[in-house]
N, C-alpha and C positions, 0 to 999 in steps of 0.2 A: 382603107375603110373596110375593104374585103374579109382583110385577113382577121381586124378586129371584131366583126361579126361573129365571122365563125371561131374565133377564143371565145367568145359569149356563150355561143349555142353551147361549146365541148365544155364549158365549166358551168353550164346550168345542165348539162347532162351528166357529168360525173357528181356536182351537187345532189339530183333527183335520185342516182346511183347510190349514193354513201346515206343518203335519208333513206331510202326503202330498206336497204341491209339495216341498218342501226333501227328503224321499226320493227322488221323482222326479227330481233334477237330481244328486243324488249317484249313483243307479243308470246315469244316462246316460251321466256326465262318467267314471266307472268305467268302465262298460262300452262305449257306442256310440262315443265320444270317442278312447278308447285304442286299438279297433280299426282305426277310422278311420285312426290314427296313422299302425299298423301297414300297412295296406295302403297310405297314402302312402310308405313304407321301401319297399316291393317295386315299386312303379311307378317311383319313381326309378331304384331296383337293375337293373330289366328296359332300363329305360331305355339306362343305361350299360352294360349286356351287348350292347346293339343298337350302341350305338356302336363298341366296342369290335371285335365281327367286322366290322361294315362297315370301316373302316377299317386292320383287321389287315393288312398284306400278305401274315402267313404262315398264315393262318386260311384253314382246308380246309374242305369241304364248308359253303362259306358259305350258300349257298342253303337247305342242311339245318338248318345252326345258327341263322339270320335266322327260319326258318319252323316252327320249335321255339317260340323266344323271341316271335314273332308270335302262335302260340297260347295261351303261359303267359300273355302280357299279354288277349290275350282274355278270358279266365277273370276276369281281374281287373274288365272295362271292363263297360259297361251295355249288350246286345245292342239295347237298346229304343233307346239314345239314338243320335242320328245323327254328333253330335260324337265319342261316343266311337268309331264306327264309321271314323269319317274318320282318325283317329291311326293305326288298323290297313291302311288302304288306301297309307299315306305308305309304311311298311314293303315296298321291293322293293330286292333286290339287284341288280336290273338298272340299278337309276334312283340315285345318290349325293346328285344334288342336290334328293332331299324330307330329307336329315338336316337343314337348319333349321328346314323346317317342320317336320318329327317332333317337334324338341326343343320348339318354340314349343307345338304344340299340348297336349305334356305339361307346358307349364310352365302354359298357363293350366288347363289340367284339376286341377292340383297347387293352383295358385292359391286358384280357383273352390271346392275342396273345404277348403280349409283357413279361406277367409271363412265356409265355410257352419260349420265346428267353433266360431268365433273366436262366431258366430251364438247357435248354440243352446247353448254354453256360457254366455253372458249372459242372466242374466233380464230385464236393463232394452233389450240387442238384441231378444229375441224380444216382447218387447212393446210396443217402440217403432218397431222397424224392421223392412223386407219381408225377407224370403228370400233373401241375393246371387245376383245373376242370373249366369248364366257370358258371358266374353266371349268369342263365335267367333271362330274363326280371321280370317275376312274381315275380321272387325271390330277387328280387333287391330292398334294401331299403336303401335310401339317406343317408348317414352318419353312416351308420353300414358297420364296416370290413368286409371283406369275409377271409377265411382262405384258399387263395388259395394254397399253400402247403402243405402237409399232409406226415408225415412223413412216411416211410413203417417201417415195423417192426421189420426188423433187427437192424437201427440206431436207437433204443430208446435210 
């Protein structure tokens, strides 16, 4: 009668176990997930406003309009990180030729944040594999993979 108790207790505990995890990844994948989405919508979107005055011929107070849209995108970026600091330094209307770097650095930022969604939306990623690491700029070369997952050591 003992022993049957206590199977009771350990499989309404691993039951209470496996509902809190499976709530937790529905709360995420709802919430942090969908947001995340959303702010990759608005970096792309800023993106293509930056291109657009730069290269407008008929685009007035470009310097005004560049230094708007260099701000909205701040809002958006990590003040702390230094990559995302460098996207906003490409931004001058005086200099034309950082637009491919601009674009490159927003594409892996875009990249970089969407292995990290592709990440913690998998339970078998987050428990198998590290964190996608971002690839810098420097370190970025056209048509060569990055390996952004790495697996840890326990799932070899």
């Amino acid at each position: 009668m003992e022993t049957f108790l206590s199977s009771v207790v350990v499989a309404a505990l691993v039951a209470a176990l496996v509902s809190m995890v499976t709530s937790e990844r529905r709360i995420a994948a709802k919430n942090v997930i969908q947001e995340r989405k959303i702010w990759r919508e608005k970096i792309r979107t800023l993106a293509e406003e930056v291109f657009k005055v730069l290269f407008d011929p008929d685009s007035h107070n470009r310097e005004n309009v560049l230094r708007t849209l260099r701000t909205k995108l701040s809002l958006l970026l990590n003040p702390h990180d230094i990559m995302d600091q460098e996207i906003l330094q490409t931004i001058d209307v005086t200099n034309t030729d950082w637009a491919d770097e601009f674009i490159q650095r927003i594409a892996l930022l875009l990249k970089h944040d969407w292995e990290r969604a592709k990440h913690e939306a998998s339970l078998a990623h987050r428990l198998c594999d590290r964190e996608p690491t971002r690839v810098a700029f420097e370190q970025y070369e056209p048509g060569m993979a990055h390996a952004y997952r790495q697996r840890r050591c326990l799932c070899l």
